[in-house]
Backbone bond lengths (Angstrom), bond angles and torsions (degrees), N, CA, C in turn:
res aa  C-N    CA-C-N  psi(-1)  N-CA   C-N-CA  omega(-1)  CA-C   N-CA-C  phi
1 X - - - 1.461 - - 1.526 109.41 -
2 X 1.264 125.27 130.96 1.226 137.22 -173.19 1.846 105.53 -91.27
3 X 1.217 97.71 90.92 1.828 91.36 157.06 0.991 139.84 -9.42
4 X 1.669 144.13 121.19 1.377 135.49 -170.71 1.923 105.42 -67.73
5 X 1.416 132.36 150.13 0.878 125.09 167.99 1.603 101.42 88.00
6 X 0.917 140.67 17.16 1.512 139.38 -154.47 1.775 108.54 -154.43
7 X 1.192 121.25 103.83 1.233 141.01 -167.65 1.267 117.48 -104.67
8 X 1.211 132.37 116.04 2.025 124.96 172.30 1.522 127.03 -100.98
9 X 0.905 147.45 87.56 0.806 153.84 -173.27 1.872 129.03 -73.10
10 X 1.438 117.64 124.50 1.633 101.62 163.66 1.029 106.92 -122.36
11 X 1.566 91.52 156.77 1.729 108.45 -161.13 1.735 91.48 -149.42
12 X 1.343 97.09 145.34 1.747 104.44 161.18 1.547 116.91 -111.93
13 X 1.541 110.42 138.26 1.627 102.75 -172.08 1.612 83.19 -109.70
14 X 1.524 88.78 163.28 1.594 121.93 161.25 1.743 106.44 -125.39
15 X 1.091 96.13 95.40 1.558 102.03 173.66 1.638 108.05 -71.26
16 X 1.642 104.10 161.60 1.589 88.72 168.99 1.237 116.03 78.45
17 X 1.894 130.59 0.53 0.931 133.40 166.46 1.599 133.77 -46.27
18 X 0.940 139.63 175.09 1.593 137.50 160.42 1.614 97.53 -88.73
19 X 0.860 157.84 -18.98 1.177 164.02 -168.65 1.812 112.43 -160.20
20 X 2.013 103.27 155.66 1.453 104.02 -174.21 2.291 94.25 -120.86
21 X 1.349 101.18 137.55 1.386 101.18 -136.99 1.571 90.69 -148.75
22 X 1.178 127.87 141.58 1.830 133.32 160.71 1.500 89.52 -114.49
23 X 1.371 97.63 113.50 1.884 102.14 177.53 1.799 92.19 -102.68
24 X 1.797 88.94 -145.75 1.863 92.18 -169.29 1.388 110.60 -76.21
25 X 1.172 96.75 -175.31 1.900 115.51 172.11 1.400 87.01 -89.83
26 X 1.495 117.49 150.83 1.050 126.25 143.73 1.722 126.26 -152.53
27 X 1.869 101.15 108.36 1.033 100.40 -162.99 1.339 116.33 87.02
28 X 1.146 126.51 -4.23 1.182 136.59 148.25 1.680 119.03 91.30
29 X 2.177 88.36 51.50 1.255 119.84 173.93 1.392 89.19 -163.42
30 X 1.534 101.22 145.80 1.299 132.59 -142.36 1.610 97.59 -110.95
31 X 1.157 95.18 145.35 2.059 100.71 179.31 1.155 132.90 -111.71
32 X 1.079 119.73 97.29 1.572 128.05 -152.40 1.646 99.06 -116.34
33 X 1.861 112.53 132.56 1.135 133.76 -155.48 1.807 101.27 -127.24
34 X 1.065 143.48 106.44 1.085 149.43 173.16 1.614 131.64 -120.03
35 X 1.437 115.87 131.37 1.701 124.52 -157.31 1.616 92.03 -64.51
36 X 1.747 126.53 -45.33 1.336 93.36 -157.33 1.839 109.77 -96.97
37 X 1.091 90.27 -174.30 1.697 103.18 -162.65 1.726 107.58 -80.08
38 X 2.048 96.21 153.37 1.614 76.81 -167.85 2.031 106.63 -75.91
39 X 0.906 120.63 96.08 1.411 115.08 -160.96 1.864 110.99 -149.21
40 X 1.277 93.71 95.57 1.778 108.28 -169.57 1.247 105.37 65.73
41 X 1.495 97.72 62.72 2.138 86.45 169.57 1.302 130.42 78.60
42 X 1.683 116.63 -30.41 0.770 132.46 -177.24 1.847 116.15 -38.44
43 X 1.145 115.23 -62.17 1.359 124.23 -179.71 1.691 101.14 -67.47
44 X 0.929 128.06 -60.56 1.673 120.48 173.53 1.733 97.88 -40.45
45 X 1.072 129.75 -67.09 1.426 105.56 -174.22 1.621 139.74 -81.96
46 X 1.298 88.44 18.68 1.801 102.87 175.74 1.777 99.75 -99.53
47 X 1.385 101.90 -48.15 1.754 115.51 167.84 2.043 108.41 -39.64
48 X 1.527 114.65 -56.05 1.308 111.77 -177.04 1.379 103.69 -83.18
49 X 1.364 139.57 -15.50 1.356 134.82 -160.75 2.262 83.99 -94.42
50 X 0.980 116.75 -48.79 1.482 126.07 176.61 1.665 102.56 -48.75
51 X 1.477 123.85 -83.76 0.783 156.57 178.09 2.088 102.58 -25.63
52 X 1.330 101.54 -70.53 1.374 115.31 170.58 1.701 110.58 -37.58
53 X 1.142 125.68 -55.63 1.279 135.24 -140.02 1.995 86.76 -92.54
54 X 1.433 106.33 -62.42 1.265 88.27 176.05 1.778 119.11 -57.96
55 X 0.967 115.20 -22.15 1.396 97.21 -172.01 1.709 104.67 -96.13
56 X 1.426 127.20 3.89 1.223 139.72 133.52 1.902 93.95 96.41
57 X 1.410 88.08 36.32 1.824 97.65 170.37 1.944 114.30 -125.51
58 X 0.843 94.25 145.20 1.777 105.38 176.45 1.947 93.47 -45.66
59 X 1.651 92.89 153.15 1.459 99.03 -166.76 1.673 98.89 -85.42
60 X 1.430 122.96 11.75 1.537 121.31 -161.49 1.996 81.99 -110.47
61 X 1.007 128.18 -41.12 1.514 119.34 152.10 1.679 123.42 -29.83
62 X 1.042 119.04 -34.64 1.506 118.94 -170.84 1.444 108.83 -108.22
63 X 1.389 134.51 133.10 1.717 128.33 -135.66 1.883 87.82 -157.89
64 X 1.182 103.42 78.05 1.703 89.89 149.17 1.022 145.22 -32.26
65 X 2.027 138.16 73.41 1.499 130.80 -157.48 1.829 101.42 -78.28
66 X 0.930 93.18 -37.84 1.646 92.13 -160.28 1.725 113.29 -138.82
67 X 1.864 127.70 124.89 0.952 132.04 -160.31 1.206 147.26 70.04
68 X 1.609 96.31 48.70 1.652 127.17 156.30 1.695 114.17 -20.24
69 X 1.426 102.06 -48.94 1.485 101.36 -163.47 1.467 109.62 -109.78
70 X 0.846 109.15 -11.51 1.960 118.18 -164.43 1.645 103.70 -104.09
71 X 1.376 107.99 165.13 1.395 128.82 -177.39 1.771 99.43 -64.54
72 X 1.494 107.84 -38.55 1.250 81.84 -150.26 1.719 95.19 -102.30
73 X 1.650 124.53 162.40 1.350 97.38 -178.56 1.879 88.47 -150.43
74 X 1.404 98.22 163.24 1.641 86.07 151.92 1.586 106.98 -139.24
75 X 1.115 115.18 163.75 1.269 150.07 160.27 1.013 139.93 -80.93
76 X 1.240 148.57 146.02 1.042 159.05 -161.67 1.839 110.11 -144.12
77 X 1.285 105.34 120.97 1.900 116.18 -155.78 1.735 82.35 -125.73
78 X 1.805 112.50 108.78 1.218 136.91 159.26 1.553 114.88 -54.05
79 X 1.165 142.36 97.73 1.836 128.79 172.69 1.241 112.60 103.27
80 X 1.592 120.93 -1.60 1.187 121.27 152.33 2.177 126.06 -102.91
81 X 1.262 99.34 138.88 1.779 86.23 151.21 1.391 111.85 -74.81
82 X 1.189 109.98 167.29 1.814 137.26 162.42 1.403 112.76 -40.18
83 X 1.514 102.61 -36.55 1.271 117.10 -168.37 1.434 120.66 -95.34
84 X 1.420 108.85 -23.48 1.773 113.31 164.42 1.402 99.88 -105.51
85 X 1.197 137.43 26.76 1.444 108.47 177.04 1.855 84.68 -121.71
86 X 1.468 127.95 -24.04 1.106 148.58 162.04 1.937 112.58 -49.36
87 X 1.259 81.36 -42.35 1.643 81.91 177.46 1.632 112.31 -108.77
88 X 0.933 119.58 -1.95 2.264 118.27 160.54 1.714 88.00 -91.41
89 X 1.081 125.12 -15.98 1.846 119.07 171.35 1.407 113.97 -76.16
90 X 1.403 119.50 -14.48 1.786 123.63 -172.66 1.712 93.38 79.76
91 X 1.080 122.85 26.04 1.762 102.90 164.38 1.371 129.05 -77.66
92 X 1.457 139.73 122.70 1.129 130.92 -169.52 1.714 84.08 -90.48
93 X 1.510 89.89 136.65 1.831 106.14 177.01 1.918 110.40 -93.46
94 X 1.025 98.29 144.90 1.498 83.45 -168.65 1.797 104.94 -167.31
């Protein structure tokens, strides 16, 4: 059972980008592009520090559950539903 107020999110990063960027959904995970390298975390916390700000919550709200090391990861968004943290993301619901 998913907690009220509590949102998860997947997203794929590209660390190491030329630019840091929330592109489209696809498939219904989100594409996230970030300048620094994947190297000690570094890119995981530019992703929640990014991530946080657009969705207009403190970066201690947004909780990496799964995929420390890999492209693909999800999240977990404290004080939002699926459905408002889906829509301050540009997701068309459908």
């Amino acid at each position: 059972m998913i907690p009220d107020g509590m949102a998860y999110l997947q997203i794929r990063v590209t660390p190491g980008a030329r630019e840091t960027t929330i592109g489209d959904w696809r498939d219904g995970v989100l594409q996230v592009k970030v300048r620094e390298p994947a190297d000690k975390g570094r890119a995981n916390d530019a992703v929640i520090k990014l991530l946080a700000k657009r969705l207009a919550l403190s970066a201690s709200a947004v909780t990496l559950k799964r995929g420390v090391t890999a492209r693909n990861k999800l999240l977990s968004i404290d004080g939002l539903t699926d459905e408002e943290a889906r829509e301050r993301l540009g997701a068309t619901l459908g």
